[in-house]
N, C-alpha and C positions, 0 to 999 in steps of 0.2 A: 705933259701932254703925250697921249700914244703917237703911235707911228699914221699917217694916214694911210685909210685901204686904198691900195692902189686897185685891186681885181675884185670885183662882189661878182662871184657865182650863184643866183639865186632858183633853184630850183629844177634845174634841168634835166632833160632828160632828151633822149634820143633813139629813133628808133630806124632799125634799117628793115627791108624787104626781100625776102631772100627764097625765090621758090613761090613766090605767093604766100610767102609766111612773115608773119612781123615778126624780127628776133627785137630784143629789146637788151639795148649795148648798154643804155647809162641810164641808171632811175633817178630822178629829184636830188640831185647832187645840191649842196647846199657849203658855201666857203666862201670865207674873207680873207684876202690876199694883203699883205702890208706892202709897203713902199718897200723895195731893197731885201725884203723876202727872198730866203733859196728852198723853195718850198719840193719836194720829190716826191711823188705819187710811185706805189708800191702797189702789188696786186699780183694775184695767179694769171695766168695768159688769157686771154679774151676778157679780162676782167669788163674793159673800157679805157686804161689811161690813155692810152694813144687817142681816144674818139675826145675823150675829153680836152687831151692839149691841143686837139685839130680843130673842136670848135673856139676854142679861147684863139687858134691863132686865126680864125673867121674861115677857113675853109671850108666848114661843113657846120650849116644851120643846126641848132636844135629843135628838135620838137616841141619840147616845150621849155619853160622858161626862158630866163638869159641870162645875158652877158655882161655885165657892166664895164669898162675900161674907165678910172675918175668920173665916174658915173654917166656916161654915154655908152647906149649899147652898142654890143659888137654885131655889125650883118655882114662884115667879112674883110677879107685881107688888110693889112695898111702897116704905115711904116714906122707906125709906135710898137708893134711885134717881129720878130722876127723870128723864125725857129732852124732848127739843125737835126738834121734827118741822121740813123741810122747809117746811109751811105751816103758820102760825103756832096752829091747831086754837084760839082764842081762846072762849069762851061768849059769841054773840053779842046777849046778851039782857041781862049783865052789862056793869055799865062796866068802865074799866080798874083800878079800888079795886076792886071784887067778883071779875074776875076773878084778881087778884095773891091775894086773900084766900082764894079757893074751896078750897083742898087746907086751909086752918091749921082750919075748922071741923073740922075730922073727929080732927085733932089734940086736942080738947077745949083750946084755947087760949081764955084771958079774951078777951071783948073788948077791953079796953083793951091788952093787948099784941099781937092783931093788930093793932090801931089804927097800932100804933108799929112795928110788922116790917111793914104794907104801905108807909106813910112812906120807911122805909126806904129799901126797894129804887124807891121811887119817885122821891126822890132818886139814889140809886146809877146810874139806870137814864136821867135826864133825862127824866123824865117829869112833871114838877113841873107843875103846870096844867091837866093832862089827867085828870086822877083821876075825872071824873065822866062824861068819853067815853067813848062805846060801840065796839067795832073797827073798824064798817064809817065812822066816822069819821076811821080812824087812817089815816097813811100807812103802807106794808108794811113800812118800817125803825122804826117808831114799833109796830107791832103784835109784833114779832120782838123787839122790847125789852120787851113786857108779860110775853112769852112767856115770854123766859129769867128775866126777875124773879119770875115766879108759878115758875119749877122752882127757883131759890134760895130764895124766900122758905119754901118747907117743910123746908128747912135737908137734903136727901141729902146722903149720904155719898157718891154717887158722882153726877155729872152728866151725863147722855148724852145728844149730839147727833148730830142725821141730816142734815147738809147743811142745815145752818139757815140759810145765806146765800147760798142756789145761785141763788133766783130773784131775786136782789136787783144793782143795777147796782154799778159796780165802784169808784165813789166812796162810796156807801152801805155796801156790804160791807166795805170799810176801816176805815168810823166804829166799824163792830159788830165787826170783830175787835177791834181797839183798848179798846171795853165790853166787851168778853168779856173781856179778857186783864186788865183792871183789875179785875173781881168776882172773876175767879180769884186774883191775888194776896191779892184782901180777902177772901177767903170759905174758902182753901184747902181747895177740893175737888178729890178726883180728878175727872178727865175723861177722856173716851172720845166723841172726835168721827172724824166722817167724812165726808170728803172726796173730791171727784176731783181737785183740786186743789195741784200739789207746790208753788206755792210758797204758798199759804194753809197747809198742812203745815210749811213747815219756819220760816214766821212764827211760827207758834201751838204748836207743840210740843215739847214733850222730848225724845221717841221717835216715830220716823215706824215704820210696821209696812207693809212693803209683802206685801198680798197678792197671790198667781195666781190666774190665771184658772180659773173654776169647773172643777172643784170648790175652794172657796180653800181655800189650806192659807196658811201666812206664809211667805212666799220670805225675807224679812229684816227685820231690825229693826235703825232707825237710830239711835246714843244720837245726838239732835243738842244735849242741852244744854251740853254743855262747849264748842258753838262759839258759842255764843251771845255778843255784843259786851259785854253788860252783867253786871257780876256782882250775886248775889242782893239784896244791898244796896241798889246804885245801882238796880237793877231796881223795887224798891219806890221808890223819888224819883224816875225818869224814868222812868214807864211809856212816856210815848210815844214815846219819843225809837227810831231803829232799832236792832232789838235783833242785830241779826248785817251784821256789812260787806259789800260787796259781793263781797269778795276769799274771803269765808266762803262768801258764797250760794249765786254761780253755779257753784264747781265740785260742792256737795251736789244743788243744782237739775239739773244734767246726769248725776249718778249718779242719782239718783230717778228723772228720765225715759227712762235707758237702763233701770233695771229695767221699769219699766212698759213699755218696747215692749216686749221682750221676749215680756210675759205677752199684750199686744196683737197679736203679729205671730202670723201662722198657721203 
């Protein structure tokens, strides 16, 4: 038996107004998202993925089609999604415990078990130590790991990232894919990240989705898990170890970046 679709995108599109002019961000986008899916939307800049993971996380309607979440549409925010911005959007008035904490009050959670679910992920996250640090204390790789603990610690069903590691240097950004990639196996959530980045893409993915250029529609969708070096198993005992050879990589890494000129070149 397959996996169940956990996300039906059936047809969307969306259109903004800008000037008195319709630009038109996302055409009839059309996708079935599985359960525990780490699906990463790829694309030239303006393509749409940003508008696309903003309407999945209910922020912004679509024009037309929808949404399905287990098949009830999305009309907006809720606490089966959760998503992770660019910049780390931290409360800086909170420490790193209140911030991790801030979404479970609303939950009607005891204290004593938020106690033990910010613990948690505070642990999970290496952040041991810090619990009573405020952001503007934290380094941007230490703030970006509050970040993604506080959107697992409210337990979504779906987890959505917007280029969480863009502004971060490229030995930092390894540490955090690596933390990403181990809460996802501990936490099995869907994901739905984005990228401009192919081979952060086919590090961290299942399926790479490459969009075109605006208006995006999905030019392709790559299954890349069955090249993956590690199977499901080993995968849980050697997260870190590399998960695809290089004889896997580079010729996926050169079909990715031929699609992307493509959508690039005029």
């Amino acid at each position: 038996m397959g996996a169940q679709i956990k996300l039906a995108i059936e047809n969307v599109s969306k259109d903004f107004i800008r000037n008195d002019e319709i630009i038109q961000a996302v055409f009839e986008v059309n996708m079935n998202i599985k359960t525990n899916e780490f699906i990463v939307l790829v694309g030239p800049s303006g393509c749409g993925k940003s508008t696309l993971l903003h309407m999945v996380a209910g922020l912004i309607r679509p024009t037309s089609g929808k949404i399905l979440l287990e098949g009830k549409e999305v009309v907006g925010p809720g606490p089966d999604r959760s998503i992770v911005f660019q910049q780390s959007a931290l409360y800086p008035w909170l420490t790193v415990s209140k911030n991790i904490e801030f979404g479970l009050a609303e939950q009607k959670i005891s204290k004593n078990e938020r106690i033990n679910i910010v613990n948690k992920y505070i642990t999970m996250m290496g952040l041991k130590g810090f619990e009573k640090a405020y952001p503007h204390q934290l380094s941007g790789g230490m703030q970006h790991r509050v970040s993604i603990a506080r959107s697992y610690a409210v337990n979504p069903d779906v987890l959505l990232m917007d280029e969480p590691f863009a502004a971060l240097d490229a030995q930092l950004r390894m540490v955090m894919q690596e933390e990403l990639i181990k809460a996802w196996i501990k936490e099995k959530h869907t994901v739905i990240f984005v990228t401009h980045s192919v081979e952060e893409a086919i590090y961290l993915g299942d399926k790479v989705v490459m969009m075109s250029r605006r208006p995006g529609r999905i030019k392709s969708i790559i299954d890349i898990s069955g090249e993956k070096l590690l199977s499901d198993e080993r995968r849980h005992k050697q997260v870190n170890e590399v998960m695809i050879t290089e004889e896997q990589f580079t010729p996926l890494r050169a079909k990715l970046w031929d699609m992307l000129r493509e959508e690039m070149d005029d």
